[in-house]
Legacy VTK file of the C-alpha trace (Angstrom):
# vtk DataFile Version 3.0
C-alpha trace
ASCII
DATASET POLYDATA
POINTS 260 float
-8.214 24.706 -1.043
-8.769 22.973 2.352
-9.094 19.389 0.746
-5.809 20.197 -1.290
-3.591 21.210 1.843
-5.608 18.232 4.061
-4.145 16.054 0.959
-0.716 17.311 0.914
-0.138 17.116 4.618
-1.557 13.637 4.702
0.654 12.027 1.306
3.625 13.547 2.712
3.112 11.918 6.186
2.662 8.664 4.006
5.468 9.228 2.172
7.810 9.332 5.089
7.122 6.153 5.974
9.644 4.807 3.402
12.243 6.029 5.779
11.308 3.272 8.303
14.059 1.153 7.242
15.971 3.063 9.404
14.190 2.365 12.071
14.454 -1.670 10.893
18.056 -1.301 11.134
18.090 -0.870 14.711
15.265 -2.947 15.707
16.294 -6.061 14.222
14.703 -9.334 15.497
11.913 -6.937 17.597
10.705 -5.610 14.436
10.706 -9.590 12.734
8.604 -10.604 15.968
5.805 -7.264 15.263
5.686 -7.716 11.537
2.603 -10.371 11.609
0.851 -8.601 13.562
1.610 -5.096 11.857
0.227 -7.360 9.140
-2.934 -7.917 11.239
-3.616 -4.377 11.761
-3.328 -3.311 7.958
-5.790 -6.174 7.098
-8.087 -4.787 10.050
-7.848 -0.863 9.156
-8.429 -1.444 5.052
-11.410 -3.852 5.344
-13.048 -1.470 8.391
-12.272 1.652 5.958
-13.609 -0.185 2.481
-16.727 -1.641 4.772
-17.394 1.023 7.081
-16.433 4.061 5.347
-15.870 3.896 1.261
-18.649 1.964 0.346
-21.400 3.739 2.021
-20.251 7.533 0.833
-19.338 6.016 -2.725
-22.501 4.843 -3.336
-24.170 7.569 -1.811
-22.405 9.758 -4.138
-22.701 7.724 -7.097
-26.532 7.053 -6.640
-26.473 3.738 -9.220
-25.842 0.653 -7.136
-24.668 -0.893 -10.541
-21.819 1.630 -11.530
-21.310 1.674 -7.892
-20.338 -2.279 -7.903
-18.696 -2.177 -11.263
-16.307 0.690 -9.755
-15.863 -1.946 -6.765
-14.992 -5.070 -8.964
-12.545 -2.593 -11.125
-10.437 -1.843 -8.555
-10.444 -5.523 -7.192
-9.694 -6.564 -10.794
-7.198 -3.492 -11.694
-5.373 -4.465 -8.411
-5.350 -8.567 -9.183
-4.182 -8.088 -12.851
-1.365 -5.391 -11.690
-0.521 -7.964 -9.030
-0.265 -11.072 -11.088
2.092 -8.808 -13.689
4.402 -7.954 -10.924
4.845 -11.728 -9.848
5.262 -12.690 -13.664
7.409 -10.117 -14.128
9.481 -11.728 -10.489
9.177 -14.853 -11.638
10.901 -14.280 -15.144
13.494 -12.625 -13.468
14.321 -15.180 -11.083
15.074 -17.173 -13.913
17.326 -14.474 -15.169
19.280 -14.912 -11.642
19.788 -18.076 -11.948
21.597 -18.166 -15.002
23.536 -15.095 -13.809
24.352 -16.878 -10.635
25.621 -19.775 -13.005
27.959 -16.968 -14.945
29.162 -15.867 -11.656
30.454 -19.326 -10.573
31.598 -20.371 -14.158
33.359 -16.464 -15.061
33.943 -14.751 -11.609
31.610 -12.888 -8.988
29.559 -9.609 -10.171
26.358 -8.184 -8.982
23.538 -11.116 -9.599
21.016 -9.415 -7.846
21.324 -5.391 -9.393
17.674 -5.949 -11.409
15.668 -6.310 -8.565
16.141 -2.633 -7.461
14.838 -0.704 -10.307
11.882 -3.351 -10.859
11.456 -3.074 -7.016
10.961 1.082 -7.548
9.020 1.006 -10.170
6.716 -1.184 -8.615
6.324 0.747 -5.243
6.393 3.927 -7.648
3.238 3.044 -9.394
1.498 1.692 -5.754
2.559 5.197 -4.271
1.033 6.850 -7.064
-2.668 5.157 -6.638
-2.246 5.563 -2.985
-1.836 9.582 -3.206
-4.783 9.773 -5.623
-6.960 7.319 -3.192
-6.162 9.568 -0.718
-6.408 12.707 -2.302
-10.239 11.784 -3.532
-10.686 11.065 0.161
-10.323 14.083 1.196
-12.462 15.616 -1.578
-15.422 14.074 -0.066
-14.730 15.060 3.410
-11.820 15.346 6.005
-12.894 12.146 8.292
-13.159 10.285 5.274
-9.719 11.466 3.997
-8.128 11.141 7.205
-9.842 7.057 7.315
-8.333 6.708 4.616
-5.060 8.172 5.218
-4.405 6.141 8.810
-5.909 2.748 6.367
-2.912 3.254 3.481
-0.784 4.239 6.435
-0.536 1.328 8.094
-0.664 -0.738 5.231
2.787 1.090 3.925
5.096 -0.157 7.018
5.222 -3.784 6.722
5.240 -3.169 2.442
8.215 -0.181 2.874
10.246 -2.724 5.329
9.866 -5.247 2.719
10.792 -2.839 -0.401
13.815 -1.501 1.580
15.201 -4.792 2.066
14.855 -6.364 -1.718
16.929 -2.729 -2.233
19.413 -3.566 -0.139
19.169 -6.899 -0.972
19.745 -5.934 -4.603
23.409 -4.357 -3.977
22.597 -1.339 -3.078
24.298 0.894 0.078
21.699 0.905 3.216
22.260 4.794 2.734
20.959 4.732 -1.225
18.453 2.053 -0.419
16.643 4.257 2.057
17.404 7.630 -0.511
15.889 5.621 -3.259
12.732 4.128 -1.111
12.435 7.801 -0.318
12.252 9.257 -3.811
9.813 6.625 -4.842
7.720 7.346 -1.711
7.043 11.419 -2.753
5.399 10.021 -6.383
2.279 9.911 -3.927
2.529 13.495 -4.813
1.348 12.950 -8.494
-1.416 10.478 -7.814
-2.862 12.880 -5.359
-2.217 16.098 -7.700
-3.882 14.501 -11.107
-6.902 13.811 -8.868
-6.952 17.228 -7.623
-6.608 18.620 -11.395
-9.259 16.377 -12.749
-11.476 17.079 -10.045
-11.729 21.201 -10.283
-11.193 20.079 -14.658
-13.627 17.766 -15.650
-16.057 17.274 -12.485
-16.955 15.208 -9.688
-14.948 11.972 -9.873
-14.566 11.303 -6.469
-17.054 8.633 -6.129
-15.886 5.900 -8.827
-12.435 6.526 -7.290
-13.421 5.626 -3.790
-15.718 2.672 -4.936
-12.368 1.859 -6.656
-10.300 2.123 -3.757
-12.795 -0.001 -1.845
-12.219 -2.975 -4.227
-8.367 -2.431 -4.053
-8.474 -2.396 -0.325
-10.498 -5.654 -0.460
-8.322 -6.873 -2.508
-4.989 -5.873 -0.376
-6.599 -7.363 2.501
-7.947 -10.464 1.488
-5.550 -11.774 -1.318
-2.451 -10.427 0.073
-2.484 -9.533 3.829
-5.051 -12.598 5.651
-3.061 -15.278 3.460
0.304 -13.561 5.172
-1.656 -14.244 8.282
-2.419 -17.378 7.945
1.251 -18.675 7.580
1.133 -18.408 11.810
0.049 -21.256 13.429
1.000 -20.987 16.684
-1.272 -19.883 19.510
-0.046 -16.777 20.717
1.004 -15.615 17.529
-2.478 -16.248 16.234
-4.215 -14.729 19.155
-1.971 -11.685 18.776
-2.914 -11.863 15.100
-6.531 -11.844 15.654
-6.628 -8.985 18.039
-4.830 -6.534 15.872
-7.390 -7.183 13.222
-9.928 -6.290 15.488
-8.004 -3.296 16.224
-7.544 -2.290 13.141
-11.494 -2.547 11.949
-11.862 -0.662 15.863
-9.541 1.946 14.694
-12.012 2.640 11.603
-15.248 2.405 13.539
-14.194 4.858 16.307
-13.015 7.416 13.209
-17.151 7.684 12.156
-17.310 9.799 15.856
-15.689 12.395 14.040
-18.045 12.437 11.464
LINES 1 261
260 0 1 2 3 4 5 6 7 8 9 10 11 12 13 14 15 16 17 18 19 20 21 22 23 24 25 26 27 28 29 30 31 32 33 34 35 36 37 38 39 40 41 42 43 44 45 46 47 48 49 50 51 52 53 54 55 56 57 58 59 60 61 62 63 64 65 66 67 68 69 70 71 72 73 74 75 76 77 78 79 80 81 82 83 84 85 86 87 88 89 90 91 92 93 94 95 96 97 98 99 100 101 102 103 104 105 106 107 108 109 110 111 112 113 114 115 116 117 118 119 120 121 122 123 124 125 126 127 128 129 130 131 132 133 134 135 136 137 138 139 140 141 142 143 144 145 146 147 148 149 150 151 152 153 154 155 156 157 158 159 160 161 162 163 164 165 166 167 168 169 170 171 172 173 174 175 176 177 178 179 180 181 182 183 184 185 186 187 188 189 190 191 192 193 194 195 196 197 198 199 200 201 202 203 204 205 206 207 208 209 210 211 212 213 214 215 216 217 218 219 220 221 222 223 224 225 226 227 228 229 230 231 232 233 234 235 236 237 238 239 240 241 242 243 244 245 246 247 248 249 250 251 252 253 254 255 256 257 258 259
């Protein structure tokens, strides 16, 4: 009962997140200048909490250091293939706006951009989803690993919910629906985390080939998606700054083991 209310406090503190584009709004240029280093800390927090805290209780749990790296490398692969499908999936559709920008110059002006919104919501629909299950088996093993866990997916959902809310926006939508819609897709956390729950007290202890899994996909997150981000700095100070919040972030997880 504990882990389940520990999980439901935690995916709905996630969830809000996708109302930060509210707080985008008003920042403006400020929040342009933090992003790369938001960046930075995300990369930190999910390679300290895959090296420093997933790995070691997964494979203590799972006992077989060779189902304990093929649950690794299926959640790097799981997250690469879903990935690659998404920027297919962008790609064909950019086509698609081209052609439709063509129609609006030859036949009059209409809404070139309206597909990107439901493509962008499913998307983030399906990444909420894994990310309330991750967390949700968290917590199953232990409060300081859920809560690792938790503050990891956390700050990896602010620089990706800024980013969603604007391709909404950018896709025709009212900044009011954009942020109602972001919102919506935020609370399907809630049925990643309750299908783990069910299978859990259902059909026994699954906990450890999920968090071996969501070690891979935080790998993955931070090394295919979040370092190259970081690498597109090149000056000084910016890569200094860069630097330090991934030391932070990998800090952030370390210090979290004192409360185990």
């Amino acid at each position: 009962m504990d882990a389940a209310l520990y999980t439901f406090l935690a995916v709905t503190l996630v969830s809000l997140v996708s109302l930060i584009g509210v707080f985008a709004l008003s920042l403006g240029t400020v929040l342009s200048r933090l992003m790369p280093t938001l960046v930075g800390l995300a990369a930190g927090a999910l390679l300290g909490d895959a090296v420093i805290h997933l790995i070691p209780e997964s494979l203590a749990i799972i006992g077989s250091e060779t189902l304990f790296g093929v649950s690794v490398l299926v959640g790097i692969v799981a997250f690469f293939v879903f990935e690659k499908y998404l920027r297919w999936h962008h790609a064909h559709h950019g086509q698609e706006e081209e052609h439709e920008n063509h129609e609006r110059f030859e036949h009059g002006p209409h809404t070139p951009n309206a597909h990107i919104a439901p493509m962008v919501l499913a998307a983030d629909g399906v990444h909420n989803i894994v990310d309330g299950a991750i967390i949700a088996a968290s917590f199953l093993i232990s409060p300081e690993l859920g809560i690792a866990t938790t503050i990891a997916v956390f700050l990896h959902e602010i620089p990706q919910e800024i980013a969603d809310y604007a391709l909404l926006v950018h896709s025709g939508l009212s900044r009011a629906r954009a942020l109602f819609f972001n919102f919506l897709s935020g609370l399907t956390a809630l049925i990643g985390a309750g299908a783990v729950l069910f299978l859990e007290s259902s059909f026994g202890s699954t906990s450890g080939y999920l968090i071996a899994f969501t070690a891979g996909a935080f790998i993955y997150l931070a090394t295919a998606d979040l370092i190259p981000e970081l690498h597109k700095t090149t000056t000084t100070r910016g890569s200094i700054l860069q630097f330090v919040a991934v030391i932070l972030g990998m800090v952030l997880m370390l210090a979290l083991t004192l409360l185990e």
